[in-house]
C-alpha positions in Angstrom: 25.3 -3.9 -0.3 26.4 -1.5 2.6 29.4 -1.9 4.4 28.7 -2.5 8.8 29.8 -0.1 10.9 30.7 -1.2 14.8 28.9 2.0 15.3 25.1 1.7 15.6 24.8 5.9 14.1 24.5 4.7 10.4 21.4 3.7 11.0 20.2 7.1 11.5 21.0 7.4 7.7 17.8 4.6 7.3 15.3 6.1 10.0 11.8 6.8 7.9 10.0 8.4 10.7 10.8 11.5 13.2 10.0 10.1 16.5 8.6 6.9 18.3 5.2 8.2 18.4 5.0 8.5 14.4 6.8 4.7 14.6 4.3 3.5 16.5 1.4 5.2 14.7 2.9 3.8 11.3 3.3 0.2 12.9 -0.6 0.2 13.7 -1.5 1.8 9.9 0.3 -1.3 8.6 -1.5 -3.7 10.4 -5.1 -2.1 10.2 -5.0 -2.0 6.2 -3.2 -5.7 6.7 -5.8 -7.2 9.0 -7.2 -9.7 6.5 -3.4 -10.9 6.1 -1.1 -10.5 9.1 -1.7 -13.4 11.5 -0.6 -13.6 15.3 3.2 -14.3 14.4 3.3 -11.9 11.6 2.1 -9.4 13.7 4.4 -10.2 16.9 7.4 -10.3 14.3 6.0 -6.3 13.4 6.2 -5.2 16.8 9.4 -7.0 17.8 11.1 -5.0 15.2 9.5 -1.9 16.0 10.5 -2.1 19.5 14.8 -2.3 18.3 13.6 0.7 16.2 13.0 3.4 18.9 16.5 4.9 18.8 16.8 5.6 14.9 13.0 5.6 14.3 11.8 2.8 11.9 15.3 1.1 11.2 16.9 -1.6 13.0 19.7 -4.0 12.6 18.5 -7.6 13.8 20.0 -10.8 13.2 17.1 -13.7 12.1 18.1 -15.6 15.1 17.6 -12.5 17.6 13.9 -12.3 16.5 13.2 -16.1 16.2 14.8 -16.1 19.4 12.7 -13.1 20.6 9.4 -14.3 19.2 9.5 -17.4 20.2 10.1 -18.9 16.5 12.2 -21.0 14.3 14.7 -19.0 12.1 12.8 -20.7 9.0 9.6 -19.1 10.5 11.0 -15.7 10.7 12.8 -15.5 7.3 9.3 -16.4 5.8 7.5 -14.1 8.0 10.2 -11.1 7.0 9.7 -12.3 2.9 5.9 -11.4 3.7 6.5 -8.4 5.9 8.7 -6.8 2.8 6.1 -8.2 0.1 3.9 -5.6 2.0 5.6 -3.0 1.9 5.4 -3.2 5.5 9.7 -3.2 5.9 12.4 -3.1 3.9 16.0 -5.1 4.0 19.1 -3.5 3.5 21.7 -5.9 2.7 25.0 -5.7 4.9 28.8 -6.9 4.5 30.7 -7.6 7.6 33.8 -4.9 7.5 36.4 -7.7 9.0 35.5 -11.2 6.9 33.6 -9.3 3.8 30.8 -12.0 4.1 26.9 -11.0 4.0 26.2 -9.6 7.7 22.0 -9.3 9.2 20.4 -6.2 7.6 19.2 -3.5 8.3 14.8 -4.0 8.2 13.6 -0.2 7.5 10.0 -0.5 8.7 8.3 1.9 5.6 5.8 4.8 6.3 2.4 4.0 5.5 1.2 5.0 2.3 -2.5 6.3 2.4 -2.5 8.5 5.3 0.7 10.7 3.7 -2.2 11.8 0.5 -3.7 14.9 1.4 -7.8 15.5 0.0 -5.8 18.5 -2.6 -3.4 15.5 -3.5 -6.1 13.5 -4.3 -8.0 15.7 -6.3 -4.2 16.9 -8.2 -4.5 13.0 -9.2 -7.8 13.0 -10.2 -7.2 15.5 -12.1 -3.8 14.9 -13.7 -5.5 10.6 -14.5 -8.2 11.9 -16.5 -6.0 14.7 -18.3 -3.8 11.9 -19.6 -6.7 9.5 -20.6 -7.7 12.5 -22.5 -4.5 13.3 -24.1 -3.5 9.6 -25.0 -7.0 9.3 -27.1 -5.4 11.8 -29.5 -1.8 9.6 -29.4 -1.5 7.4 -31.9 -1.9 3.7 -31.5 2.0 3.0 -32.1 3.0 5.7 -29.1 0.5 4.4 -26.7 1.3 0.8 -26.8 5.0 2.0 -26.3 4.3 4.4 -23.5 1.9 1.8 -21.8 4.5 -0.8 -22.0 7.4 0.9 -20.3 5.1 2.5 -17.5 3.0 -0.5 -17.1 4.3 -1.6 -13.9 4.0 1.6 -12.3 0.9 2.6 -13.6 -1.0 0.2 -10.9 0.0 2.8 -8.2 -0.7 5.9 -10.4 -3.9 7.4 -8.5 -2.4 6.8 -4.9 0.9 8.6 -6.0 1.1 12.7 -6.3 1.4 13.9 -10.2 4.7 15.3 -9.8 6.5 12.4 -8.4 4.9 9.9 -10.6 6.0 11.6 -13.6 9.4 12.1 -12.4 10.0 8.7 -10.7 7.7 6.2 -13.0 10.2 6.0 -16.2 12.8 4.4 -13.5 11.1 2.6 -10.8 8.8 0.1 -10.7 5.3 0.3 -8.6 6.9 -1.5 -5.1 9.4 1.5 -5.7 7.1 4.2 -6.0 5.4 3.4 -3.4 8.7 3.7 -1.1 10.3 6.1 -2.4 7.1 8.2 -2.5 6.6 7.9 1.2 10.0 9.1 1.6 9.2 12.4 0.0 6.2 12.9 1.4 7.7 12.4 4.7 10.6 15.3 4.0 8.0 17.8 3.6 5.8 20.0 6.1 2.1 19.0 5.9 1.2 22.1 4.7 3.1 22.2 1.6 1.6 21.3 -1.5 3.8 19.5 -4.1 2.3 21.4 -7.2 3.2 24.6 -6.2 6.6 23.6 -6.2 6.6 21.0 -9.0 9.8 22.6 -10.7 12.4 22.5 -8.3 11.3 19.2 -6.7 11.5 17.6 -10.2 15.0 18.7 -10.6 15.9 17.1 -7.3 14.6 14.2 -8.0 16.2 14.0 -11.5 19.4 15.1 -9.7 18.8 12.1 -7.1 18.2 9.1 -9.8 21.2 10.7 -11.8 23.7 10.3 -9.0 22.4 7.3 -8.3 22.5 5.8 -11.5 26.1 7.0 -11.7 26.5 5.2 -8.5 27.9 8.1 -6.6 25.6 7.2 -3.7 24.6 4.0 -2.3 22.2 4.7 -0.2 19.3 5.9 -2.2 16.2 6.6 0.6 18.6 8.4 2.8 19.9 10.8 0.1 16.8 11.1 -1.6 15.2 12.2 1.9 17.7 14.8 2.9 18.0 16.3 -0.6 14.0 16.6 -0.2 14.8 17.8 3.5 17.1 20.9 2.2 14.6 21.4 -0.7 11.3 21.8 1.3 12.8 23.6 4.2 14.3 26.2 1.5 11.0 26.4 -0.2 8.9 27.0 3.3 11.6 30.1 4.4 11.2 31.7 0.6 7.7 31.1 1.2 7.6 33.0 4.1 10.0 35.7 3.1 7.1 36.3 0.2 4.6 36.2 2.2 6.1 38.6 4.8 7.9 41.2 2.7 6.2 40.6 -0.8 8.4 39.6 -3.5 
């Protein structure tokens, strides 16, 4: 859990988009590809949230009783409605302790990018392409490896298609498919549109190694915030070496 601050700027260290306009376009992603699920509340509780989430875009720090109160809702209704929101990948909670007492304070509720509009038609292919290498490959594996390798990736592997190839095979070995699926968005989101991840599969994959090391060695605690400015500095790096290339040659 994360210590709370007095000062409302740590959430900037949780904001997943770059402007309320992105916010709100994300917010309306969700509940398009939801429609079937979100009801009236669920969807009220969605934009409640997004509205305390203008200042840091996507993050807020809400207490239960602020939205039930805000929504018109018991607390019991909005603690199930929030369980369903995050089964969705719709938000996130970030667990909180209170600096003074030490006891478990509101979190934070990181509303997530949407998934399917961050794939690019060349990212798509790159998967298509990378899916029906490895079903090639693992033929030739033999049947001891396979069951091995299926079992340690199997809960990722659900989210393998939707996912670029050099993130996936980075990020599956340690993170399950609800994971992926953030953390992926959080990449994504670090980069310029026009930046294709296979062109620089090297260098991302050694930030992302450096990330889940650190991490693992629990020198950071906040995971999406320091993966997303280490993929920040990396991208905006790549784009000016890019451009130095393409200017003056190598």
């Amino acid at each position: 859990m994360t210590k709370q601050s007095s000062n409302l700027t740590y959430l900037s260290d949780y904001a997943t988009f770059d402007n309320k306009q992105e916010l709100n376009h994300h917010v309306s992603q969700h509940e398009k590809a939801h429609a079937d699920v979100l009801n009236a509340t669920m969807r009220n509780v969605l934009r409640f949230i997004a509205r305390y989430s203008v200042k840091y875009p996507g993050a807020s720090h809400l207490k239960v009783s602020t939205i039930a109160e805000g929504c018109g809702k018991s607390e019991r209704t909005i603690g199930r409605v929030l369980n369903r929101l995050e089964s969705l990948d719709i938000i996130r909670r970030v667990g909180m302790i209170r600096p003074k007492s030490g006891g478990k304070g509101a979190s934070i509720i990181v509303i997530q990018p949407f998934m399917s509009e961050r794939m690019t038609d060349s990212e798509v292919d790159e998967k298509a392409s990378a899916s029906k290498d490895e079903r090639t490959n693992s033929e030739d594996e033999p049947l001891r490896k396979r069951e091995k390798h299926n079992y340690v990736l199997e809960s990722a592997k659900a989210v393998r298609n939707n996912i670029p190839a050099p993130i996936y095979d980075t990020l599956s070995p340690f993170f399950n498919a609800k994971d992926l699926r953030r953390l992926t968005g959080i990449i994504l989101r670090s980069k310029r549109k026009d930046q294709r991840l296979e062109a620089h599969r090297e260098p991302l994959e050694g930030v992302l190694l450096d990330v889940i090391r650190r991490f693992k060695e629990r020198s950071i605690s906040n995971l999406d915030g320091y993966l997303y400015q280490s993929c920040k500095r990396l991208f905006k790096r790549l784009y000016w070496e890019d451009l130095h290339v393409a200017v003056y040659g190598a």
